[in-house]
N, C-alpha and C positions, 0 to 999 in steps of 0.2 A: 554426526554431532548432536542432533536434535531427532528424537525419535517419540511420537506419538500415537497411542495406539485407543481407538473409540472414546475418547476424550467427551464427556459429558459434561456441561454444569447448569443446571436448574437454579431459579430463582421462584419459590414457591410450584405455582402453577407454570412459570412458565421457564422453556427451554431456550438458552441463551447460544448454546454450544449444542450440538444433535452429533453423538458419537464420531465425531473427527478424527482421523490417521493423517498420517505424512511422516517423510521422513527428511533430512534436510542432513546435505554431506559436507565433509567440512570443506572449507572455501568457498562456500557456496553464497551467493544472497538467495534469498528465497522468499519471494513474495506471498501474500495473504490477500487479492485482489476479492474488494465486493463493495457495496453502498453500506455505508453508516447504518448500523442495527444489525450489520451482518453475523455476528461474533466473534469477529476479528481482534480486539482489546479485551475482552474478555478470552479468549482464547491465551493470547499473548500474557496475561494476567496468572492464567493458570500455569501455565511453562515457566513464570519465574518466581513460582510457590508465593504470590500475591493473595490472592485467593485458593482456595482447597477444592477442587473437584468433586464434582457428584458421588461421577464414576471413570474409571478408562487409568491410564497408564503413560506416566509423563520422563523420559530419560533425557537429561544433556549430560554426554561427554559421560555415555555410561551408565550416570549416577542417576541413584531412584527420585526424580524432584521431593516426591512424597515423604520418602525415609529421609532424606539428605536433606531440608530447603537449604541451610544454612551454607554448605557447600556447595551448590548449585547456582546460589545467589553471589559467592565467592569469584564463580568464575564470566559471571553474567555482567553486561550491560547493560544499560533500559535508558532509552530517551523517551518521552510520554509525549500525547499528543499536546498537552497543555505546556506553558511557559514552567520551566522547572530551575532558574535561575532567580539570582535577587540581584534588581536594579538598583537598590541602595550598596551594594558593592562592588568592588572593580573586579575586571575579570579575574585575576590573578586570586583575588580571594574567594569568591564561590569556588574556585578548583581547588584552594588548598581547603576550605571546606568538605569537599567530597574526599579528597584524598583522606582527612581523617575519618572521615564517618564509615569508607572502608578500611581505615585502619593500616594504611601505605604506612611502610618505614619512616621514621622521620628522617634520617640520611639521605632517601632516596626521593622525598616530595618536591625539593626542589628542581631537580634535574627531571622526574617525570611532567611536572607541572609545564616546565619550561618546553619538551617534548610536547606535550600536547599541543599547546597556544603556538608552536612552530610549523607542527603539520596543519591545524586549521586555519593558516595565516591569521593570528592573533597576536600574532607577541608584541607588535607595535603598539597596542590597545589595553597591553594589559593591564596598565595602571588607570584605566579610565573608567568609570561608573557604570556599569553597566545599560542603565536608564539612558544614557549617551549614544548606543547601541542601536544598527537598526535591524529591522525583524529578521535580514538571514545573518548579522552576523549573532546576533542571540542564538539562533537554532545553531550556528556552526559553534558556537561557547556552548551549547546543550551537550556536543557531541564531544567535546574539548573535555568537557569532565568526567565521562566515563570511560574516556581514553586512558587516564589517571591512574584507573584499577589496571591498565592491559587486560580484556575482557578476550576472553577466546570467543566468547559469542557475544555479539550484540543485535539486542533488540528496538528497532526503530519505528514507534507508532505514527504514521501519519508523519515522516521525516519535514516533507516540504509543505506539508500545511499551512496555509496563509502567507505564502512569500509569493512575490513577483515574479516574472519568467526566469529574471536576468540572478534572481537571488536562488531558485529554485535549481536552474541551471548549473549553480556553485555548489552546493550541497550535494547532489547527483555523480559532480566529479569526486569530489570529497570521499563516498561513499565508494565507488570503484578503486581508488586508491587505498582503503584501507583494507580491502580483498584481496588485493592487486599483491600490495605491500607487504602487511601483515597475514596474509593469508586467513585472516577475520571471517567467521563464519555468521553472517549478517541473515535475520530473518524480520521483514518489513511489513507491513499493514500499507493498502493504500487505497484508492478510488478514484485515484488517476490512470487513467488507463495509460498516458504516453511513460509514466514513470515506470511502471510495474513494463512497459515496453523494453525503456531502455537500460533498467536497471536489473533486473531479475536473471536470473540465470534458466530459473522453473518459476512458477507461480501456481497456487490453489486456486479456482473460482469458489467464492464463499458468498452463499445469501442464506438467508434465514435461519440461520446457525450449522449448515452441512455445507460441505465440501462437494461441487459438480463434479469437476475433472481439474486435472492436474498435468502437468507439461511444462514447457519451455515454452515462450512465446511463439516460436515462428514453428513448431510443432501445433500446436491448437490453432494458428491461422492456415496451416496447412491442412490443417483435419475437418474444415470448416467446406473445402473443397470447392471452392473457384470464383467467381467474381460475384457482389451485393451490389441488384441491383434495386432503387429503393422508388415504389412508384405511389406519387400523392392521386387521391383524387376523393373527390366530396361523398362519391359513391359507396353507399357502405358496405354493396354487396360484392366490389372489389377485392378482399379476404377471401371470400367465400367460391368463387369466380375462378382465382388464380389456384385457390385448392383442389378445386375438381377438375381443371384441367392439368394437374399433377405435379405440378411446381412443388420444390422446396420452400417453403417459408421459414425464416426465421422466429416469430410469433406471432399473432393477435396482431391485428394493424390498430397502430398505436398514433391520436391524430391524424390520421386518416391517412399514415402514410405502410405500406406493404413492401417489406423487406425481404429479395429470396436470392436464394444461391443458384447458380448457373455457369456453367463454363463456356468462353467466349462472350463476355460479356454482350460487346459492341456488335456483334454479327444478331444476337438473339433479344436486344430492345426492339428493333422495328418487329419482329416477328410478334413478342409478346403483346406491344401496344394493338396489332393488329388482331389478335386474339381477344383482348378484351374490348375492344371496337365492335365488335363481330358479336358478341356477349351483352351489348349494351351500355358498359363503362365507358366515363369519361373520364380522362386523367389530364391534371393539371400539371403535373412535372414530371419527368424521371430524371435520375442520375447513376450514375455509373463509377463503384470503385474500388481498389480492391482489399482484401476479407481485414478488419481489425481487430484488434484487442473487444474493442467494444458491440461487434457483430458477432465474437464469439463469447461472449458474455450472455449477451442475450440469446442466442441461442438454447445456453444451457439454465441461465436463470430467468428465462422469458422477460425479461425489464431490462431496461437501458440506466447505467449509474447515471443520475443526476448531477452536472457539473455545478459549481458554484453555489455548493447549499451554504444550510446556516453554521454548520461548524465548521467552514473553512473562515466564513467571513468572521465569525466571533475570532477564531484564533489569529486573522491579520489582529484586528483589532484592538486586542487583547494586547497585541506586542508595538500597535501604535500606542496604545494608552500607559505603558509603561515608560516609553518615551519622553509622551509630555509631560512627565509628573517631574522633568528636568526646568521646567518652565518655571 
């Protein structure tokens, strides 16, 4: 459904995007895992003829993005990371809003409108103000309106961005179900590593605008090959230590903690500690567990995603403060 081929886009001097591929089948979700700046929303920008491309080669569903937008865009969804609803209206109006703005049948606005707010469990709600709303059922009315088009493909920037576990949780199933159901060819942005876990079907690793590697989750934790064990200690020649005596490292020990692959985890701690003992290192912890999402990130983009930066915390915020302006 979704075919990219060295996808570029420059912003003067600098490269947003570094010649990108993938391919993405239909039914598929397909994640875009990496940390903020990665050029993942710019990527996604460029697949839905948002922005124009440097360079490279953008198909959904066949069709040239570049020659086509306007049909491209026809058959596309997009939920963006920011609030893209208005709290001065009830839910049932933002969706008849979108329905015209793509240009749904008038016959048939009512009965799709209705369909959406039924699958997203909204219909009890839909006469109520949006601003009445809390931040997952906003994100689940985000998704309620590009249901409206029936998208063959939808795009979801940062789906669960600033929602709570228990709201986050909701939108995740939500998102399977429209796979599930509709046979929906879903492709996601995220920097959660348990979402992109249990949501994806394949995932890209993306940092600094390229693409590491690509797989299914439990392929890339399998490729990572056997238990991370992570050992602290104040020593700094701990890195250097565990390198020469031949260990896999993950990267750069990072606060001073040294992350390697090994198989049998629990039989080869006392052996290791006893090697770096014998070496001069003192270590303050180890732990023991086994390969994630987030070990094999770092692997491949030597950094750890940072949990709880500042664009998640703006976009909770963002959807509390559309709340109280009910006050």
């Amino acid at each position: 459904m979704i075919e990219v081929i060295s996808l570029t886009k420059r912003f003067g001097n600098f490269t947003a995007v570094d010649s990108v591929s993938f391919r993405v089948e239909k039914g598929e979700v397909f994640g875009l895992l990496g940390p903020n700046g990665a050029g993942k929303t710019t990527t996604i920008r460029c697949l839905l003829t948002l922005i124009k491309p440097t360079s490279g080669q953008v198909r959904v569903s066949g069709i040239d993005a570049l020659r086509d937008p306007q049909q491209v865009r026809q058959l596309c969804g997009y939920v963006p990371q920011e609030v893209s609803v208005d709290g001065d209206l009830t839910g049932y109006e933002n969706l008849l809003l979108y329905a015209r703005l793509y240009q749904v049948p008038r016959k048939l606005r009512k009965k799709r409108i209705q369909e959406a707010l039924e699958f997203m469990g909204l219909a009890d709600r839909a006469n109520s103000l949006v601003k009445t709303y809390s931040g997952g059922m906003m994100r689940r009315l985000e998704i309620a309106q590009v249901l409206v088009n029936q998208p063959r493909v939808l795009f979801l920037d940062e789906p669960s961005i600033g929602l709570d576990p228990a709201a986050k949780r909701m939108i995740w199933d939500y998102i399977v179900r429209l796979r599930d159901d509709f046979d929906t060819t879903i492709l996601l942005t995220t920097h959660d590593m348990l979402e992109a876990d249990e949501l994806c079907d394949r995932i890209a690793i993306m940092n600094l605008g390229k693409i590491a590697v690509t797989g299914s989750p439990q392929e890339l934790k399998t490729h990572l090959g056997g238990d991370v064990v992570s050992i602290t200690s104040k020593d700094s020649n701990c890195f250097g230590v565990l390198q020469r005596l031949g260990y896999r490292l993950l990267s750069p020990s990072h606060d001073g903690v040294c992350d390697l692959v090994v198989q049998n985890g629990e039989q080869e701690i006392p052996r290791i500690l006893d090697e770096l003992k014998q070496h001069g290192i003192t270590t303050n912890s180890v732990s023991l567990k086994r390969a994630t999402l987030d070990d094999v990130f770092l692997k491949y983009a030597g950094v750890r995603i940072e949990e709880g930066d500042t664009t998640w915390k703006h976009a909770r915020l963002t959807r509390r403060t559309i709340r109280k302006l009910r006050q």
